[in-house]
C-alpha positions as CSV (number, residue, x, y, z in Angstrom):
1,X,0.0,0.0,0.0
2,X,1.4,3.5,-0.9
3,X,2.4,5.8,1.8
4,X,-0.6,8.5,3.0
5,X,0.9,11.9,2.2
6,X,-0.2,15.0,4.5
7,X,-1.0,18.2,3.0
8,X,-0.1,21.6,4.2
9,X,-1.0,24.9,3.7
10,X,1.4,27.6,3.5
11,X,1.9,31.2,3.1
12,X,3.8,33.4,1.3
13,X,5.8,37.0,3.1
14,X,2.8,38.7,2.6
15,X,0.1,35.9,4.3
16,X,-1.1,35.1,1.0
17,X,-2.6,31.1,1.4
18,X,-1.1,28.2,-0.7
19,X,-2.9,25.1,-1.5
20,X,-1.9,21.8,-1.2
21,X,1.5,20.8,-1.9
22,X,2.1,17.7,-4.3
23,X,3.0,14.2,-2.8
24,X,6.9,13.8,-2.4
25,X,7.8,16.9,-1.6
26,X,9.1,18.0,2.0
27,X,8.1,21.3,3.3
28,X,9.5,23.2,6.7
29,X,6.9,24.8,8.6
30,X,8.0,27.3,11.2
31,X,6.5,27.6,14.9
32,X,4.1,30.4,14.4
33,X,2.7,32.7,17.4
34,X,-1.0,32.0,16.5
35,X,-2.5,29.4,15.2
36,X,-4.2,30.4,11.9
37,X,-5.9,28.6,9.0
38,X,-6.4,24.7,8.8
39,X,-4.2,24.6,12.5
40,X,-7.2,26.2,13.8
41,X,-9.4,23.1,14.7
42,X,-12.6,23.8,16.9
43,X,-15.8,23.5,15.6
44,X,-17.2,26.9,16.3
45,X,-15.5,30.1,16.2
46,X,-16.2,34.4,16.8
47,X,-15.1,35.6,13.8
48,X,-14.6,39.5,13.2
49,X,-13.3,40.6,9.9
50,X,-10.5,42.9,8.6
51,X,-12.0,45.7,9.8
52,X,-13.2,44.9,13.1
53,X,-16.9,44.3,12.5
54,X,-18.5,41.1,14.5
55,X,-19.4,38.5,11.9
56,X,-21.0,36.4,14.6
57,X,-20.1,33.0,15.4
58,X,-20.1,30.1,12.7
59,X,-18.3,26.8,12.1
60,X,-14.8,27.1,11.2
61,X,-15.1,25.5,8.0
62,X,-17.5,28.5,7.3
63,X,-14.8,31.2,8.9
64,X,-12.3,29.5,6.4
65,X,-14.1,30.0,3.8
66,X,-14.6,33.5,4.3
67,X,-11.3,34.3,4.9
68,X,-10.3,32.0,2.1
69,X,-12.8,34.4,0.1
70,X,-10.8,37.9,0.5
71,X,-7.8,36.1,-0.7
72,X,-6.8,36.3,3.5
73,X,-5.9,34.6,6.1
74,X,-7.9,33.4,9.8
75,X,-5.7,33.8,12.8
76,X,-6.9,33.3,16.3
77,X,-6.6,36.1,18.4
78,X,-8.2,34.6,21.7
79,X,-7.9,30.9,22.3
80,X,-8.8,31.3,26.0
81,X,-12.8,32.5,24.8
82,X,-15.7,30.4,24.2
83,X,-15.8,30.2,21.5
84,X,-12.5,31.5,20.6
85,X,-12.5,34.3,18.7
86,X,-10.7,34.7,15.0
87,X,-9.9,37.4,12.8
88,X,-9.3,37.7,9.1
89,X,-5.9,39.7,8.4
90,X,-3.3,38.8,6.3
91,X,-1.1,37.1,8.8
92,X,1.9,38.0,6.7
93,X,1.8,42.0,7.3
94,X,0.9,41.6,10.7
95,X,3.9,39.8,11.6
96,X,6.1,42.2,9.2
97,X,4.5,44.8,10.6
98,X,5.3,43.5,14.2
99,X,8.9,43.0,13.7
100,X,9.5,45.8,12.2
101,X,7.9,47.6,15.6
102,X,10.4,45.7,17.4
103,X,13.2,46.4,16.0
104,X,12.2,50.0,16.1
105,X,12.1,49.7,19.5
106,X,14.8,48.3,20.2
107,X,16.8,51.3,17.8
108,X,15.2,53.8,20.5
109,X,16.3,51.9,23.5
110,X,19.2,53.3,25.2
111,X,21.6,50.5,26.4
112,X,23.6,50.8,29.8
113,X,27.1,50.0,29.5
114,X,29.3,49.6,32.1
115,X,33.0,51.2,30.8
116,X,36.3,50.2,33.1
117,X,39.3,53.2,33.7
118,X,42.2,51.1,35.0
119,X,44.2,53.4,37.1
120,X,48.0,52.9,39.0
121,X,48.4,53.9,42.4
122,X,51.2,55.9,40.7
123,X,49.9,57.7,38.0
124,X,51.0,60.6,37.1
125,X,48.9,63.8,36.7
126,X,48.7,64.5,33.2
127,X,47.7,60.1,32.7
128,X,45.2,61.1,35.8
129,X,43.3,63.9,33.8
130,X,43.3,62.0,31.0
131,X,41.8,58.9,32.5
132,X,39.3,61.7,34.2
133,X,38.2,63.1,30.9
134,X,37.2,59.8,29.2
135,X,35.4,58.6,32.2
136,X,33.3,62.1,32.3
137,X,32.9,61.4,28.9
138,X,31.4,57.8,29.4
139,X,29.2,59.2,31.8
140,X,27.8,61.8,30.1
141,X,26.5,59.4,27.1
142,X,24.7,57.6,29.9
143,X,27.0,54.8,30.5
144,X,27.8,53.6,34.0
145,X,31.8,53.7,35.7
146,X,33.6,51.4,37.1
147,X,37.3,52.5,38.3
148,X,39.9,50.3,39.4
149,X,43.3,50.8,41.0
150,X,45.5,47.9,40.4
151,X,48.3,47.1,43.6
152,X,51.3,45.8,42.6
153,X,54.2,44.0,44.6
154,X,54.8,46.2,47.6
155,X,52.1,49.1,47.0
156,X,49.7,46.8,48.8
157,X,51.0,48.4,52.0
158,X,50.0,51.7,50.7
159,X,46.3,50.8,49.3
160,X,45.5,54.3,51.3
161,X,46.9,55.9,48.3
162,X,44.8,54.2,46.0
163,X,41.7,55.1,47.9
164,X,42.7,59.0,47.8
165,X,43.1,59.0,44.2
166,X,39.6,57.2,43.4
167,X,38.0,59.5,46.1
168,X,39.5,62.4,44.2
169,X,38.4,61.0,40.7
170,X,34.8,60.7,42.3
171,X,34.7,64.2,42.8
172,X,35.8,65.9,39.9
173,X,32.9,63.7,38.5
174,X,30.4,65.2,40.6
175,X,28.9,67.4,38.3
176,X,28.3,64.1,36.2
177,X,27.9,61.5,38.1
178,X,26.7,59.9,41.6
179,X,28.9,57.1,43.5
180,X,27.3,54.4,43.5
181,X,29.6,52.2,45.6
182,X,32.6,53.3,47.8
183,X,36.0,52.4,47.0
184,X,36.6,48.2,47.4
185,X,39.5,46.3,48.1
186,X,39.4,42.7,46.3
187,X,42.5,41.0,45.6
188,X,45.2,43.3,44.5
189,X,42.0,45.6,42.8
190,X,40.7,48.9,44.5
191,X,37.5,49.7,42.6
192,X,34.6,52.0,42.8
193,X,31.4,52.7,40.7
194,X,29.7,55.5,39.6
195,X,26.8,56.2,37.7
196,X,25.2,59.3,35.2
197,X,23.2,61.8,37.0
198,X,19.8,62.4,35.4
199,X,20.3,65.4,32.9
200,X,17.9,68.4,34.2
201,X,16.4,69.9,31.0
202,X,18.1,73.7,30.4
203,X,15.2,76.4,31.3
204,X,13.9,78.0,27.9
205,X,14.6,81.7,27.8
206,X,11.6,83.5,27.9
207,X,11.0,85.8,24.5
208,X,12.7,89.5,24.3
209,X,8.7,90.4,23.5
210,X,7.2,88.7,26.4
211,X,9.2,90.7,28.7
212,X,9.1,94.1,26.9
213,X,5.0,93.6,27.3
214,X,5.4,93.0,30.8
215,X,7.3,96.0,31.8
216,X,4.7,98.1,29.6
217,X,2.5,97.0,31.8
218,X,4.2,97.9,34.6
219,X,5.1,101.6,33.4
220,X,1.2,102.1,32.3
221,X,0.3,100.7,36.3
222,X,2.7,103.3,38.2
């Protein structure tokens, strides 16, 4: 006896439904968020159309059908109701749609970074205010700091010094930044974190006009 074949239906990038595919031939079908078209298996469903109006409820057969009509697709949008409820939409620009939402959203998101300055208890002054200026810099383009004094050898019995200079980093970042955790010893590493202070927005200047009207005013009063 020949082997029973199963049929699929499948959908093109813009939701369009495919027939049957011939025997023989292997198709991958991806894990979708809904179920929609012949997955959808209950014997009665809501159905509202592409533009929102309540159809009623009918069999699904007959929801197919009407969806398979406009050329569209049936997606169910509420498995939990009874019955559940479908809508015709072309399932293909929906989810286009919806990724490209994401991905919008995700272009708008500001990510935190955390940025490392890796200081010596030695350093000089001119590496000291340059290590300063890049960290002001990371902070001000809303990235958090961390800021590390590495001991070597002997200067472990001198990790006072190391404290001093992240305590005098810390505030020449005041203007910038809040400390978020006080200088650390761990290991042979001194370190300290500091995060962006919210930016206060800058207080709009009030128009040249706007003033001249109010000290008119004030001349006609006296």
């Amino acid at each position: 006896m020949p082997p029973a074949f199963a049929f699929c239906v499948v959908h093109d990038e813009l939701g369009g439904p495919h027939r049957a595919q011939p025997p023989g031939e292997v198709l991958a079908i991806s894990k979708l968020a809904h179920q929609i078209n012949e997955d959808i298996r209950d014997k009665e469903v809501r159905l509202i159309d592409e533009g929102g109006e309540q159809l009623g409820i009918m069999s699904c057969q007959d929801a197919l059908n009407t969806a398979y009509d406009k050329d569209l697709d049936l997606v169910k949008i509420s498995p939990a109701a009874k019955p559940p409820v479908c809508k015709i939409m072309d399932y293909g620009k929906y989810k286009f749609e919806q990724s490209k939402r994401e991905k919008e959203a995700k272009r708008n998101q500001h990510v935190v970074e955390i940025k490392e300055i890796r200081m010596s208890p030695v350093i000089d002054t001119n590496d000291f205010n340059c290590k300063l200026k890049s960290g002001q810099k990371f902070l001000k383009e809303g990235n958090r700091l961390k800021v590390t004094i590495r001991f070597r050898g002997r200067q472990m019995a001198h990790t006072e010094i190391g404290a001093g200079i992240l305590e005098r980093f810390a505030a020449a970042c005041t203007e910038v930044a809040v400390l978020d955790k006080n200088p650390k010893l761990e290991g042979r590493n001194m370190s300290m974190f500091l995060s962006p202070k919210a930016m206060k927005p800058e207080k709009a200047e009030r128009p040249e006009s706007a003033e001249a009207m109010e000290m008119e005013e004030e001349s006609t009063e006296e």
